[in-house]
TIRO-605098 format. One record per residue (C-alpha): residue in three letters; x, y, z. Coordinates in Angstrom, 2 decimals, padded with zeros to 5 digits. Layout:
[pt 'ALA'; [X; Y; Z]]
...
END
This chain:
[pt 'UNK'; [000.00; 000.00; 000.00]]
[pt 'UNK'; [000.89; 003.48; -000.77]]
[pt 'UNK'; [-000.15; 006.72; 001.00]]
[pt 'UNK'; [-000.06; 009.74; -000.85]]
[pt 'UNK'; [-000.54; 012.62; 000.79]]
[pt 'UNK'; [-001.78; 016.21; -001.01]]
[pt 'UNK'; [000.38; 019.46; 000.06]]
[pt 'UNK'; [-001.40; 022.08; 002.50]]
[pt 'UNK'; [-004.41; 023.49; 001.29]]
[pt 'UNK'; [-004.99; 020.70; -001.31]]
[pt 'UNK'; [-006.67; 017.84; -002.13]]
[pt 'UNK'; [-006.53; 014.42; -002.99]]
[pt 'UNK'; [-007.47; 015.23; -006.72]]
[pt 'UNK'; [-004.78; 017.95; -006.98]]
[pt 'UNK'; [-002.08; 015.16; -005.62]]
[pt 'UNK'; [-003.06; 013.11; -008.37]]
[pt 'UNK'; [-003.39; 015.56; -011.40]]
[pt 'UNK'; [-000.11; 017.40; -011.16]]
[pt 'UNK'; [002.10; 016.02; -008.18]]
[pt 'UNK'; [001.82; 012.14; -007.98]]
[pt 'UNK'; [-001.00; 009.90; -009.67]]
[pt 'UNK'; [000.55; 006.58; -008.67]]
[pt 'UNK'; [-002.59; 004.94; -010.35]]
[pt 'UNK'; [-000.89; 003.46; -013.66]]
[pt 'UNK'; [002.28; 002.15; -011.46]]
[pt 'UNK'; [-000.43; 001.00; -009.00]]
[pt 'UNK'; [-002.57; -001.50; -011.36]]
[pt 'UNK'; [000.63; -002.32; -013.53]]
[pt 'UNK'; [002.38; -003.53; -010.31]]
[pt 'UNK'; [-000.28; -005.04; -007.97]]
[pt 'UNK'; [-000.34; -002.46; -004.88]]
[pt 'UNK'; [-002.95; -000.01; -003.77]]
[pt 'UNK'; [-002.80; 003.32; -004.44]]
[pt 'UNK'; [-004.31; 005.40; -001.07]]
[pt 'UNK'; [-004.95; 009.39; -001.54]]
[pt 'UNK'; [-005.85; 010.79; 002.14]]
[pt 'UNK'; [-007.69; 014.27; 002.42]]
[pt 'UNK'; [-006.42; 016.37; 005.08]]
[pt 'UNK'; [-009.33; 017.86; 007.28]]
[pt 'UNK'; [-010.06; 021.52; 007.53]]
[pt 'UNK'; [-008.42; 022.88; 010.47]]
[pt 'UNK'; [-009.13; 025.43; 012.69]]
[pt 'UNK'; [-008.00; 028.03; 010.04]]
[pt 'UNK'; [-009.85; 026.83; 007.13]]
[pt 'UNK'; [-006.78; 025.11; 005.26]]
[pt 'UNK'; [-007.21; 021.47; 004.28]]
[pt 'UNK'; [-003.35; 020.83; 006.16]]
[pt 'UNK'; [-002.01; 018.08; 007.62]]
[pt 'UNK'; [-001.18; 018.33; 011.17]]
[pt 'UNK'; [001.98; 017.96; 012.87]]
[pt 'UNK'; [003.28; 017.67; 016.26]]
[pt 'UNK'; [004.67; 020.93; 018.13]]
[pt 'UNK'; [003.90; 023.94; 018.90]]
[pt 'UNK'; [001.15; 025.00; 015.39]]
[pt 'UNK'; [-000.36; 021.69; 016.22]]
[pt 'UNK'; [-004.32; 022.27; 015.67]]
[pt 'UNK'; [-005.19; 018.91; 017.83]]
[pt 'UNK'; [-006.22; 016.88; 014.68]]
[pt 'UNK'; [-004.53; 013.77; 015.44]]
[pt 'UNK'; [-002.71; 012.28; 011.90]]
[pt 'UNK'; [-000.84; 009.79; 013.95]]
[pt 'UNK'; [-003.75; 008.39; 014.47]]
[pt 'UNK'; [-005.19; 008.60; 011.39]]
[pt 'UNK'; [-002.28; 006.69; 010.03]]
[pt 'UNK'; [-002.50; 003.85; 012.20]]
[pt 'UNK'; [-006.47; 003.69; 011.76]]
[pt 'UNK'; [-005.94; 003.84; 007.67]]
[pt 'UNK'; [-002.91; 001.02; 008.02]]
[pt 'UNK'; [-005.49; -001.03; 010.54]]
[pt 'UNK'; [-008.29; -000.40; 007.60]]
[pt 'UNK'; [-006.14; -002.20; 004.43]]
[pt 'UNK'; [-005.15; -004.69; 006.59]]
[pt 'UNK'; [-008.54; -004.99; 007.79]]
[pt 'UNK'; [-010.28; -004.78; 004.36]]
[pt 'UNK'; [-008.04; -005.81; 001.90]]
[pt 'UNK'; [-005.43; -008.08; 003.01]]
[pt 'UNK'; [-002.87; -006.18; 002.67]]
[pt 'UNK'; [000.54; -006.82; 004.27]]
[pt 'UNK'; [000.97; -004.54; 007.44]]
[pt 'UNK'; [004.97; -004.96; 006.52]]
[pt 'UNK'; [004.90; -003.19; 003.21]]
[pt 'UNK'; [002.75; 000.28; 004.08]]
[pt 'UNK'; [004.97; 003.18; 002.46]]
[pt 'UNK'; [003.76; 007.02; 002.42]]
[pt 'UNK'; [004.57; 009.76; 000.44]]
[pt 'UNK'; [003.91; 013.26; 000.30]]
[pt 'UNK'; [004.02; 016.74; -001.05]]
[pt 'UNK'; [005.28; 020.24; 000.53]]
[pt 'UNK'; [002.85; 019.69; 003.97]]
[pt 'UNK'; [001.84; 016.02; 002.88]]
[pt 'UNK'; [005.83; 015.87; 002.61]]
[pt 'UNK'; [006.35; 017.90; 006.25]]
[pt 'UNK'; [003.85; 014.94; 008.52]]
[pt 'UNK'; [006.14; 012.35; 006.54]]
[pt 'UNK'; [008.73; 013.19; 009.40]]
[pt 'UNK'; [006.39; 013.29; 011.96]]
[pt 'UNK'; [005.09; 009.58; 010.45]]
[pt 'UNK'; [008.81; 008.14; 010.21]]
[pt 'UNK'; [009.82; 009.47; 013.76]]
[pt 'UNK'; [006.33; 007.85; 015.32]]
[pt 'UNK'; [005.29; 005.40; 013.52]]
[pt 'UNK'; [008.23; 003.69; 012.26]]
[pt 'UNK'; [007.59; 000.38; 013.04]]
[pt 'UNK'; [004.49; 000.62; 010.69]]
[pt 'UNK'; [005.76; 002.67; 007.65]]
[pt 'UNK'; [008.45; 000.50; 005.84]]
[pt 'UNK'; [009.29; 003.59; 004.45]]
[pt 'UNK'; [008.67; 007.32; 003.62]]
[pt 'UNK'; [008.72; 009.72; 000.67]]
[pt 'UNK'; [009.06; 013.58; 001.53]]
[pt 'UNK'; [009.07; 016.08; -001.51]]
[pt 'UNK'; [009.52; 019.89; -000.68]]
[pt 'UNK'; [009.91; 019.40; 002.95]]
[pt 'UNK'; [012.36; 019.02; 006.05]]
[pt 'UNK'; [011.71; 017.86; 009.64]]
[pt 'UNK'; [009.95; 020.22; 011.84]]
[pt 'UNK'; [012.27; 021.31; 015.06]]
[pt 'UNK'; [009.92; 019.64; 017.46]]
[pt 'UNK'; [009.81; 016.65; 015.15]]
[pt 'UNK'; [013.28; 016.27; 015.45]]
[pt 'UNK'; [013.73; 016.91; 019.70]]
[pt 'UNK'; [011.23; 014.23; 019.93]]
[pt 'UNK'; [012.63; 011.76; 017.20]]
[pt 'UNK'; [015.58; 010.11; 019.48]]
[pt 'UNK'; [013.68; 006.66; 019.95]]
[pt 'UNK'; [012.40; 005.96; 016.25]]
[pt 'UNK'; [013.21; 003.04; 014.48]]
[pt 'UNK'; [015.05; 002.27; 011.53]]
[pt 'UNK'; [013.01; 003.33; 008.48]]
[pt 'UNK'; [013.23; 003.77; 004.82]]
[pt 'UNK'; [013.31; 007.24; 003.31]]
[pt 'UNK'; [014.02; 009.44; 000.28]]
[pt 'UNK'; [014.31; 013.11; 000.09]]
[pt 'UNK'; [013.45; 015.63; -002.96]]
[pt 'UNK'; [014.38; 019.05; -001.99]]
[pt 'UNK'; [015.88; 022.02; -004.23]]
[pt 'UNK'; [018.16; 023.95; -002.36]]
[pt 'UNK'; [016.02; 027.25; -003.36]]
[pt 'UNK'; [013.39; 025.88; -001.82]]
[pt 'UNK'; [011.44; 028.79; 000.14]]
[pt 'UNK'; [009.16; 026.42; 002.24]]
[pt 'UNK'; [011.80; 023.69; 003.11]]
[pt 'UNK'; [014.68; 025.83; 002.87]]
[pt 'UNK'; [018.13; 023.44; 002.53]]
[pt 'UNK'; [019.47; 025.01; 005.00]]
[pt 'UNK'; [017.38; 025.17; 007.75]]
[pt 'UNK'; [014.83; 028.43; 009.00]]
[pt 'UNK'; [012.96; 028.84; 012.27]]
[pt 'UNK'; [010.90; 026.10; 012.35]]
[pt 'UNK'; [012.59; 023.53; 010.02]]
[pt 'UNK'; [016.26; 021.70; 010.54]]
[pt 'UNK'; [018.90; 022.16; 008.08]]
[pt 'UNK'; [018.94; 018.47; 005.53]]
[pt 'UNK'; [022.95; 018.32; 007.01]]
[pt 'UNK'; [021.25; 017.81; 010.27]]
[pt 'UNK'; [018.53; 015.74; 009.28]]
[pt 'UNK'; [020.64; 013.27; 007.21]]
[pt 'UNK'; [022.88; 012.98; 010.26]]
[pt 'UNK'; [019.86; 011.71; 012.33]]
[pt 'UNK'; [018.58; 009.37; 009.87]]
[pt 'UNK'; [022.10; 007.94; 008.97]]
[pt 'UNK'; [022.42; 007.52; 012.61]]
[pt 'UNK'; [018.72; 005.92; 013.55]]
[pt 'UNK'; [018.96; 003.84; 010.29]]
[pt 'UNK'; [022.92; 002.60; 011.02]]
[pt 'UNK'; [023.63; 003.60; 007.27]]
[pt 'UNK'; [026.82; 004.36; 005.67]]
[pt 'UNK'; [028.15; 008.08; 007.24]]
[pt 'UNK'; [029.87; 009.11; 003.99]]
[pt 'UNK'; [027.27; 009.72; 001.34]]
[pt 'UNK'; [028.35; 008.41; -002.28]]
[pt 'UNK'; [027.59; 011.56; -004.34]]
[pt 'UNK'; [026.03; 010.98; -007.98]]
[pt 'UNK'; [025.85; 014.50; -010.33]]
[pt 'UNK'; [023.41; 014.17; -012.67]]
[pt 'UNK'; [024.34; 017.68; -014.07]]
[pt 'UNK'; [022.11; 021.05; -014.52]]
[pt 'UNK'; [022.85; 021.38; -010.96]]
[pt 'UNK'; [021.51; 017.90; -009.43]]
[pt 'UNK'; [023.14; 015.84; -006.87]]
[pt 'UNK'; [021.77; 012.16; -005.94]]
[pt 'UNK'; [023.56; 011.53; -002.14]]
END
């Protein structure tokens, strides 16, 4: 199963028409294809929550575990092989869902976000979990290096290198116009 989840103020339908419409890779390879709305908060946005202090008490951590319960549940599917994605704020709860719920989530996708400071204070105890990371380094949301409420990716590779027991020195790949695989 794989959870895609829309950026803030979005929708399931905009995740699939211009960000992610895992639908043809989903029915050519046998796995199901999951697009979660976020509820409207208390500010009218359709966002994703996240732990800390902008928290708006909608609990996706629980949400998670109750959509993971319902596939397994429903449609047989193999609690071992969840994986979530997601977009800009989709992208942002990704931390929140590898730090928390690690031993569900095989592994994450995050595109256009990093990990939230209080994400990251309370992330010492996660387990070991898959992830990749999009970001541009002119990124204004997710900026590569770090702003007031998100860590710098130096940081945040260091943590996950050192949860997930990888490899310290990254093996760098240029792929030229200015990308780097690490």
């Amino acid at each position: 199963v794989l959870f895609a989840f829309h950026g803030g103020g979005g929708s399931p339908e905009y995740m699939m028409q211009y960000y992610g419409d895992f639908r043809p890779l989903a029915n050519a390879n046998r796995f199901i294809a999951v697009y979660p709305a976020a509820l409207v908060d208390n500010t009218g946005c359709t966002c994703w929550n996240n732990e800390g202090k902008y928290s708006n008490g909608i609990d996706e951590l629980g949400f998670a575990e109750a959509m993971i319960d319902a596939m397994v549940a429903d449609y047989s599917a193999d609690p071992n092989r969840m994986y979530a994605c997601g977009f800009s704020l989709g992208g942002s709860v990704m931390w929140d869902y590898a730090c928390f719920l690690g031993d569900r989530f095989a592994a994450v996708g995050v595109v256009a976000a990093n990990m939230w400071h209080w994400t990251y204070k309370d992330c010492s105890d996660a387990m070991p979990t898959g992830i990749v990371h999009i970001l541009g380094t002119n990124d204004w949301y997710a900026p590569y290096y770090g702003n007031p409420y998100s860590i710098p990716v130096s940081q945040q590779n260091d943590h996950w290198v050192s949860i997930n027991g990888a490899e310290t020195t990254p093996i760098e790949t240029p792929f030229g116009s200015g990308v780097t695989k690490y």
